[in-house]
C-alpha positions as a Markdown table, in Angstrom:
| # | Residue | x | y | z |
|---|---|---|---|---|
| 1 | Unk | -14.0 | 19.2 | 7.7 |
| 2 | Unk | -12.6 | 19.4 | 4.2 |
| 3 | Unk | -12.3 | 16.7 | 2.1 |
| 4 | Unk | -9.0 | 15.4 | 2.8 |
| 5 | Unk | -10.0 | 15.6 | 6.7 |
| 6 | Unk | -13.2 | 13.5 | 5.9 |
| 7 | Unk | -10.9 | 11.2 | 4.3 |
| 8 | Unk | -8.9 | 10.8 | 7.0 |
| 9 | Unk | -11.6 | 10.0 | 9.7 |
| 10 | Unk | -13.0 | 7.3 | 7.6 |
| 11 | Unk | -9.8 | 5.4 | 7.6 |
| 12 | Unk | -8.2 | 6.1 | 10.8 |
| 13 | Unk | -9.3 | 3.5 | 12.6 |
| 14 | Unk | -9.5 | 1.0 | 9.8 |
| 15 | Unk | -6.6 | -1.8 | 10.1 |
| 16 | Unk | -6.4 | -1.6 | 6.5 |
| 17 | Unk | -6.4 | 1.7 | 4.1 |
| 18 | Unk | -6.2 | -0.3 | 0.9 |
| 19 | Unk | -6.9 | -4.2 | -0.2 |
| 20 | Unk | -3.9 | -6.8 | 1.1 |
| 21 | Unk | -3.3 | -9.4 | 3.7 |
| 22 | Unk | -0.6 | -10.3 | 6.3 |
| 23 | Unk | -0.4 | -13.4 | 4.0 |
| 24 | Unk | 0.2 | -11.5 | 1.0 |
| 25 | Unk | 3.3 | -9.3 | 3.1 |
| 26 | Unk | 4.7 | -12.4 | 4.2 |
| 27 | Unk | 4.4 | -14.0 | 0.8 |
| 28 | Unk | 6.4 | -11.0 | -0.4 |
| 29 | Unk | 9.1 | -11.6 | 2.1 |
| 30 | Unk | 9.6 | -15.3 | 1.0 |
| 31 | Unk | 10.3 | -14.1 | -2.7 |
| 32 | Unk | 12.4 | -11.3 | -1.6 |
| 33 | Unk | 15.2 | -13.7 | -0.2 |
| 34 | Unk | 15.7 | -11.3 | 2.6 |
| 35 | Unk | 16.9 | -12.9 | 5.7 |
| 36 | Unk | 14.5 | -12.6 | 8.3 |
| 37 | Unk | 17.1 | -13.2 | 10.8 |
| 38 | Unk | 19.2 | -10.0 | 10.5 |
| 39 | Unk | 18.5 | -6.4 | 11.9 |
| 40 | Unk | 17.7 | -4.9 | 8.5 |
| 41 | Unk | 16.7 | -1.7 | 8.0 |
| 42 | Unk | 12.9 | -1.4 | 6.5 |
| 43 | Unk | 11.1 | 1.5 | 5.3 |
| 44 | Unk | 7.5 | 1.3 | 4.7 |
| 45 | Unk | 6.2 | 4.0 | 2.7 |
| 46 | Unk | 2.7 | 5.3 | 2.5 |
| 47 | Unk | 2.3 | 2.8 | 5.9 |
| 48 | Unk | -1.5 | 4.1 | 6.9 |
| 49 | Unk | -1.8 | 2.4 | 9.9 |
| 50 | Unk | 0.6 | -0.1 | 9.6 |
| 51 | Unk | -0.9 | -3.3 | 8.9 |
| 52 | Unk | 1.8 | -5.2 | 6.9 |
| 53 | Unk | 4.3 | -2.6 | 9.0 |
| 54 | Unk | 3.5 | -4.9 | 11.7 |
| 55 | Unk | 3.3 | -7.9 | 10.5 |
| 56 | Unk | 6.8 | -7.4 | 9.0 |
| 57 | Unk | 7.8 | -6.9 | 12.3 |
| 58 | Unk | 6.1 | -9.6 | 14.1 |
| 59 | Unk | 7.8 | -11.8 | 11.6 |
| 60 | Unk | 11.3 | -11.2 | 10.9 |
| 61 | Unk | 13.7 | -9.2 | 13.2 |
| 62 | Unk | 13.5 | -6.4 | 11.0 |
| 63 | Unk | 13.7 | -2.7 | 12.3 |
| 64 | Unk | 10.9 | -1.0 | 10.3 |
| 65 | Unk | 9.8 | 2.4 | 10.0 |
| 66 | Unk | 6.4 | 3.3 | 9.0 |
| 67 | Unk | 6.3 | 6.5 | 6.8 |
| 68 | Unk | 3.2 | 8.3 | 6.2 |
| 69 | Unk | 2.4 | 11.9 | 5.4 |
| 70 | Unk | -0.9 | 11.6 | 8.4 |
| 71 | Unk | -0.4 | 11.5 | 12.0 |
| 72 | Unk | -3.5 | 10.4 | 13.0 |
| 73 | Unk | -2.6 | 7.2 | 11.0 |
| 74 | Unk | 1.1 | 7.3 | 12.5 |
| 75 | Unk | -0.2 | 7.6 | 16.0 |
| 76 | Unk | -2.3 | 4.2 | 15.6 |
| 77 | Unk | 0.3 | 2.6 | 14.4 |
| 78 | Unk | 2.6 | 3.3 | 17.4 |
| 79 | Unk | -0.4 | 1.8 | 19.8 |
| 80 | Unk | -0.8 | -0.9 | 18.3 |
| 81 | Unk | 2.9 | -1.6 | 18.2 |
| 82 | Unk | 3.2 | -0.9 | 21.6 |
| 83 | Unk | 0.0 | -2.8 | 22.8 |
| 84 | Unk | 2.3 | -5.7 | 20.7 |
| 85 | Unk | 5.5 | -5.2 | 22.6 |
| 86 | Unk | 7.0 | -4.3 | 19.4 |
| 87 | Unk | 8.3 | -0.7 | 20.1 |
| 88 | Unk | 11.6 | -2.0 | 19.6 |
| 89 | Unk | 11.3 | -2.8 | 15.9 |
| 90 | Unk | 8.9 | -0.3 | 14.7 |
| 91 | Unk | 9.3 | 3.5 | 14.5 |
| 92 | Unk | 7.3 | 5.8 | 12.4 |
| 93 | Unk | 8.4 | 9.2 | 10.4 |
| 94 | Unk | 5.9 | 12.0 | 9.3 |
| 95 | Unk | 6.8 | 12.5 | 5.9 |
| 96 | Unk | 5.8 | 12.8 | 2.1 |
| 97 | Unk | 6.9 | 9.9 | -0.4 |
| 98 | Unk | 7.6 | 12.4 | -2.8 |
| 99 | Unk | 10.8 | 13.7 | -0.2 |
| 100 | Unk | 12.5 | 11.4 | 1.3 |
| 101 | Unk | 16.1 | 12.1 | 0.3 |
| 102 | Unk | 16.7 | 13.4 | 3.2 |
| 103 | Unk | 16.5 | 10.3 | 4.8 |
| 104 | Unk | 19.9 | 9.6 | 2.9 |
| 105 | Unk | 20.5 | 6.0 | 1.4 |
| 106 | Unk | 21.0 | 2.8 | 3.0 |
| 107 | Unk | 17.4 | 0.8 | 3.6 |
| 108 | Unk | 17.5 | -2.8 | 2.8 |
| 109 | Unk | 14.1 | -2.7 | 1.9 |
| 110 | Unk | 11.1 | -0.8 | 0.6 |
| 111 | Unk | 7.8 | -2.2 | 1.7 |
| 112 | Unk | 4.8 | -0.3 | -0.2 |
| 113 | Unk | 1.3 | -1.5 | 0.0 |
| 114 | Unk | -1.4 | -0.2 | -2.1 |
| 115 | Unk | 0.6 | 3.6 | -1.8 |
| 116 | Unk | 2.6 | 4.3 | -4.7 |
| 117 | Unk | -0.1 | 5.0 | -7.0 |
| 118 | Unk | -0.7 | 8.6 | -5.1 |
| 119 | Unk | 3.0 | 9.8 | -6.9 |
| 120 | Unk | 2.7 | 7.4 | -9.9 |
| 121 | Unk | 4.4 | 3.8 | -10.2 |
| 122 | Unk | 7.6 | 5.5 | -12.3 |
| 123 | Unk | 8.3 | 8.0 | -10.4 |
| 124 | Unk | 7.8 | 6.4 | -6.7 |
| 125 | Unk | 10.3 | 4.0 | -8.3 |
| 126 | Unk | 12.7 | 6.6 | -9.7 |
| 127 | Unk | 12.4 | 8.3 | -6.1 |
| 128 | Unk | 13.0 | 5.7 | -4.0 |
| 129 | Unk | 15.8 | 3.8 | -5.8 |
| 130 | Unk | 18.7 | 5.9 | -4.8 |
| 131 | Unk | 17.4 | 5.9 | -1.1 |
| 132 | Unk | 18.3 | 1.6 | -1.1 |
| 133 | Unk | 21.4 | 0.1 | -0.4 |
| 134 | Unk | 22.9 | -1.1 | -3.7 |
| 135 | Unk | 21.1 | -5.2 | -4.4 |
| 136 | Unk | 18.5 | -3.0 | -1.7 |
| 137 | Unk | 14.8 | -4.9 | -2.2 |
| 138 | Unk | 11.8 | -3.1 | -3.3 |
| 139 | Unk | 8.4 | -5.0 | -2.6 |
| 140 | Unk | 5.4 | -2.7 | -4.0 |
| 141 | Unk | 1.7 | -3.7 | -5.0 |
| 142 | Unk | 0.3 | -1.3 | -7.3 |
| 143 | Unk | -2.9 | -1.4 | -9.5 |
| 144 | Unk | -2.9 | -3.7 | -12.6 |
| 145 | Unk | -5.1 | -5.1 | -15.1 |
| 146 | Unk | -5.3 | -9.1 | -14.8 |
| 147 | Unk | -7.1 | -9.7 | -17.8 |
| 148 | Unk | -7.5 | -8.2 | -21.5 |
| 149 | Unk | -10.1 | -6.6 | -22.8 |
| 150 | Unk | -11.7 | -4.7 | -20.2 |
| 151 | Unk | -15.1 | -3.7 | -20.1 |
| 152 | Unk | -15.5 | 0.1 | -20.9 |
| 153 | Unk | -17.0 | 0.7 | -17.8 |
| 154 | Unk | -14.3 | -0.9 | -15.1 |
| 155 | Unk | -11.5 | 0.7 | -17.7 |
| 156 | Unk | -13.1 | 4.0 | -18.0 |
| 157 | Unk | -13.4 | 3.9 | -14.0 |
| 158 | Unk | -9.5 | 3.3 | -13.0 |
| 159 | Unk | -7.8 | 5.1 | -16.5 |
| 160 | Unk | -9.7 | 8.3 | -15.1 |
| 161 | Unk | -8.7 | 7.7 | -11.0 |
| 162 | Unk | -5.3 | 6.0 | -12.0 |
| 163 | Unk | -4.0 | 6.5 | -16.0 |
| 164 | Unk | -1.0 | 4.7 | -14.6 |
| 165 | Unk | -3.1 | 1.5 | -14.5 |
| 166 | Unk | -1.7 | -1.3 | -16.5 |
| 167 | Unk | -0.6 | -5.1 | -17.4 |
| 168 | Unk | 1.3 | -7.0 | -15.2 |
| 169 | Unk | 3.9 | -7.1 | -18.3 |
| 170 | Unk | 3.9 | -3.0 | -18.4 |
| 171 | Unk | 4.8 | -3.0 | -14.4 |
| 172 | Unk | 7.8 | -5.5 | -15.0 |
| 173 | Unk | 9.1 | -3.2 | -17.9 |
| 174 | Unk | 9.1 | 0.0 | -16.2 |
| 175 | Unk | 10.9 | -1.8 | -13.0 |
| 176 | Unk | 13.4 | -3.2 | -15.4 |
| 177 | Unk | 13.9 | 0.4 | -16.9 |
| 178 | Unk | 14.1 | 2.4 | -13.9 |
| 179 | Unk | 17.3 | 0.0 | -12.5 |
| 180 | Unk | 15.5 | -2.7 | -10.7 |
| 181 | Unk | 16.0 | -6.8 | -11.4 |
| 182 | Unk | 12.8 | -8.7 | -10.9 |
| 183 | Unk | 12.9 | -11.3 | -8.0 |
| 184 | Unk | 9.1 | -12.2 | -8.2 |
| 185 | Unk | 5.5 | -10.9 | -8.6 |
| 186 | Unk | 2.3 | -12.3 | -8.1 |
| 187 | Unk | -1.6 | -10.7 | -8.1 |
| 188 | Unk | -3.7 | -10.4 | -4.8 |
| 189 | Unk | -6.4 | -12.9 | -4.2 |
| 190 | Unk | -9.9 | -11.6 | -4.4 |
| 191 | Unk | -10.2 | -12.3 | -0.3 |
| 192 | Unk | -7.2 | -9.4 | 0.2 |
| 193 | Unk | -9.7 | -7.6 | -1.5 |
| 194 | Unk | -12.8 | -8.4 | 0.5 |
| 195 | Unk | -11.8 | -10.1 | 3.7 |
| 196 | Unk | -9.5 | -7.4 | 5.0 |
| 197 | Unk | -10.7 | -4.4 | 3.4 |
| 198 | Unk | -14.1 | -4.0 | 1.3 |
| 199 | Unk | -16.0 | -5.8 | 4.0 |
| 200 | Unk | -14.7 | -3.8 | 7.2 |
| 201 | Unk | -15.2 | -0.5 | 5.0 |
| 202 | Unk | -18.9 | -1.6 | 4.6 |
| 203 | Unk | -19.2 | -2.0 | 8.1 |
| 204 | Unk | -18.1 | 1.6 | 9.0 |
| 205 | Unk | -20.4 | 3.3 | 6.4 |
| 206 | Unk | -23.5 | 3.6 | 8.9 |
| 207 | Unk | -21.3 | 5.0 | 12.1 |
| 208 | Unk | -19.1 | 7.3 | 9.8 |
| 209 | Unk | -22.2 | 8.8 | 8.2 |
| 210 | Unk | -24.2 | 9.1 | 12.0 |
| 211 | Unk | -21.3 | 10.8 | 13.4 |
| 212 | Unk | -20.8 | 13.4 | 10.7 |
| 213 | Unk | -24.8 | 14.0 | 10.2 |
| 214 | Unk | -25.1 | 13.0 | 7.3 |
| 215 | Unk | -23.4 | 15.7 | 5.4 |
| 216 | Unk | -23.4 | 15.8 | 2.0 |
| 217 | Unk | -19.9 | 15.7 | 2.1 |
| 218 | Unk | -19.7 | 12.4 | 3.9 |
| 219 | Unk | -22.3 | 11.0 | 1.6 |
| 220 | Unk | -20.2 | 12.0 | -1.2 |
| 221 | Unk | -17.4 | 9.8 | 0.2 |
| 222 | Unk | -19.8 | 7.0 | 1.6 |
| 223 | Unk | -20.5 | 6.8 | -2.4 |
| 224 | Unk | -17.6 | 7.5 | -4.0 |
| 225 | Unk | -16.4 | 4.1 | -1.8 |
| 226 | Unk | -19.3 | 2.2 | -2.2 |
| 227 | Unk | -19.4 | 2.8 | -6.5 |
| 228 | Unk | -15.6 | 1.4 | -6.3 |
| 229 | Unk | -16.8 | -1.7 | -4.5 |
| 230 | Unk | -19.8 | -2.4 | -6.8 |
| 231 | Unk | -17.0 | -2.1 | -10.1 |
| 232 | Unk | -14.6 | -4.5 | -8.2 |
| 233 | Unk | -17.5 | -6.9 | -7.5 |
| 234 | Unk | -18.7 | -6.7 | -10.8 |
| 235 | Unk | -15.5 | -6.9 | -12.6 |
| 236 | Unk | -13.2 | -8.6 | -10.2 |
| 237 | Unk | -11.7 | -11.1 | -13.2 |
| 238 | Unk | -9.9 | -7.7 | -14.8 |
| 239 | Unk | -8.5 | -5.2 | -11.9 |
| 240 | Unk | -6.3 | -6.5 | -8.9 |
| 241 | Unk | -3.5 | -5.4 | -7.0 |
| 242 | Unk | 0.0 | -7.0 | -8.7 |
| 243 | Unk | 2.6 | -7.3 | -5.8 |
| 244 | Unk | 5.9 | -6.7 | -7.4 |
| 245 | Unk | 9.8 | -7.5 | -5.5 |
| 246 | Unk | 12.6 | -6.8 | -7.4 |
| 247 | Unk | 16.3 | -5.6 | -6.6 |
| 248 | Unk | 18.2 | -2.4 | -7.3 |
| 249 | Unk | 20.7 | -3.4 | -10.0 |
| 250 | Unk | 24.4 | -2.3 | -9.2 |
């Protein structure tokens, strides 16, 4: 397996590919002001497998569509919908973010968790606006500094895995400049961090590593994963996910 494959494997069958909650989702859909009532049409880019895909469909009548470049993370996210009896609301499309015009506009929403840092928080913003219907809702958590003054080594960390890193203030100012109206924002809670997704990653570490024989590829990854962990333990006061909902203007 390459690298990307390895990648792959480890988080197939993980509920979660990046920190977040159902609470957080949900707490996204409050500030949006959507009404969870009517059959709106959701996209949710850069899905994984789906966690907050299905909780948004648990909990509204939405119709969303999980998009995700990975099948194997696709496919997972149709069982579990169906094992939910929620075939109805949720369909998948195998697709980059990066290409979606296609797709035309009209979606009500955007839902990205913990995704639109893999084509930068600009341009996933400049891509994605003319695919929403005009007022259309975009809800996105992206990486953002919670604190000032960062210690070298937790800002050295994310500038070279993310430049795009920033303050909260910098994320609302390139929303307002790339045609969006803030509705709301808030930062993830250090349990979205740990709860659903540090703590189940740990627990797959041993099994990943026996099933792939201990390859020094897998170790590399097993590493890579567990150095992010010890940073965001460490320095957990400076680095969070912001969760950002604003509204296409015009």
């Amino acid at each position: 397996m390459d690298n990307l494959e390895l990648l792959i494997d480890f988080h197939k069958n993980a509920e979660r590919q990046g920190p977040g909650s159902d609470t957080d989702t949900l707490l996204a859909v409050s500030i949006s002001r959507l009404d969870k009532e009517q059959p709106l049409r959701i996209a949710d880019i850069g899905c994984g497998t789906g966690a907050q895909t299905l909780a948004l469909a648990r909990h509204t009548n939405w119709h969303v569509t999980g998009v995700d470049l990975f099948p194997a993370f696709l496919q997972s996210l149709q069982e579990q919908a169906q094992q939910e009896g929620l075939s109805a609301q949720v369909s998948t499309l195998e697709a980059s973010m990066d290409a979606l015009e296609k797709q035309g506009e009209g979606w009500d929403a955007i839902w990205s968790e913990g995704a639109i840092y893999n084509i930068g928080f600009r341009k996933g913003l400049q891509l994605w606006r003319p695919l929403l219907k005009p007022h259309g809702v975009i809800a996105v958590s992206e990486l953002t500094w919670t604190a000032p003054d960062q210690p070298e080594e937790i800002r050295q960390h994310w500038q070279e895995a993310y430049p795009e890193v920033g303050t909260v203030c910098e994320k609302l100012a390139v929303l307002e400049e790339e045609g969006f109206q803030v509705v709301g924002h808030f930062c993830l809670p250090p349990s979205s961090w740990e709860d659903t997704y540090y703590k189940p990653m740990e627990e797959r570490f041993a099994p990943f590593l026996e099933q792939h024989g201990h390859s020094a590829e897998a170790l590399s990854l097993v590493e890579g994963e567990r150095r992010e962990i010890e940073l965001y333990r460490k320095y957990q006061h400076y680095i969070s996910y912001g969760y950002y909902i604003a509204q296409r203007k015009g």
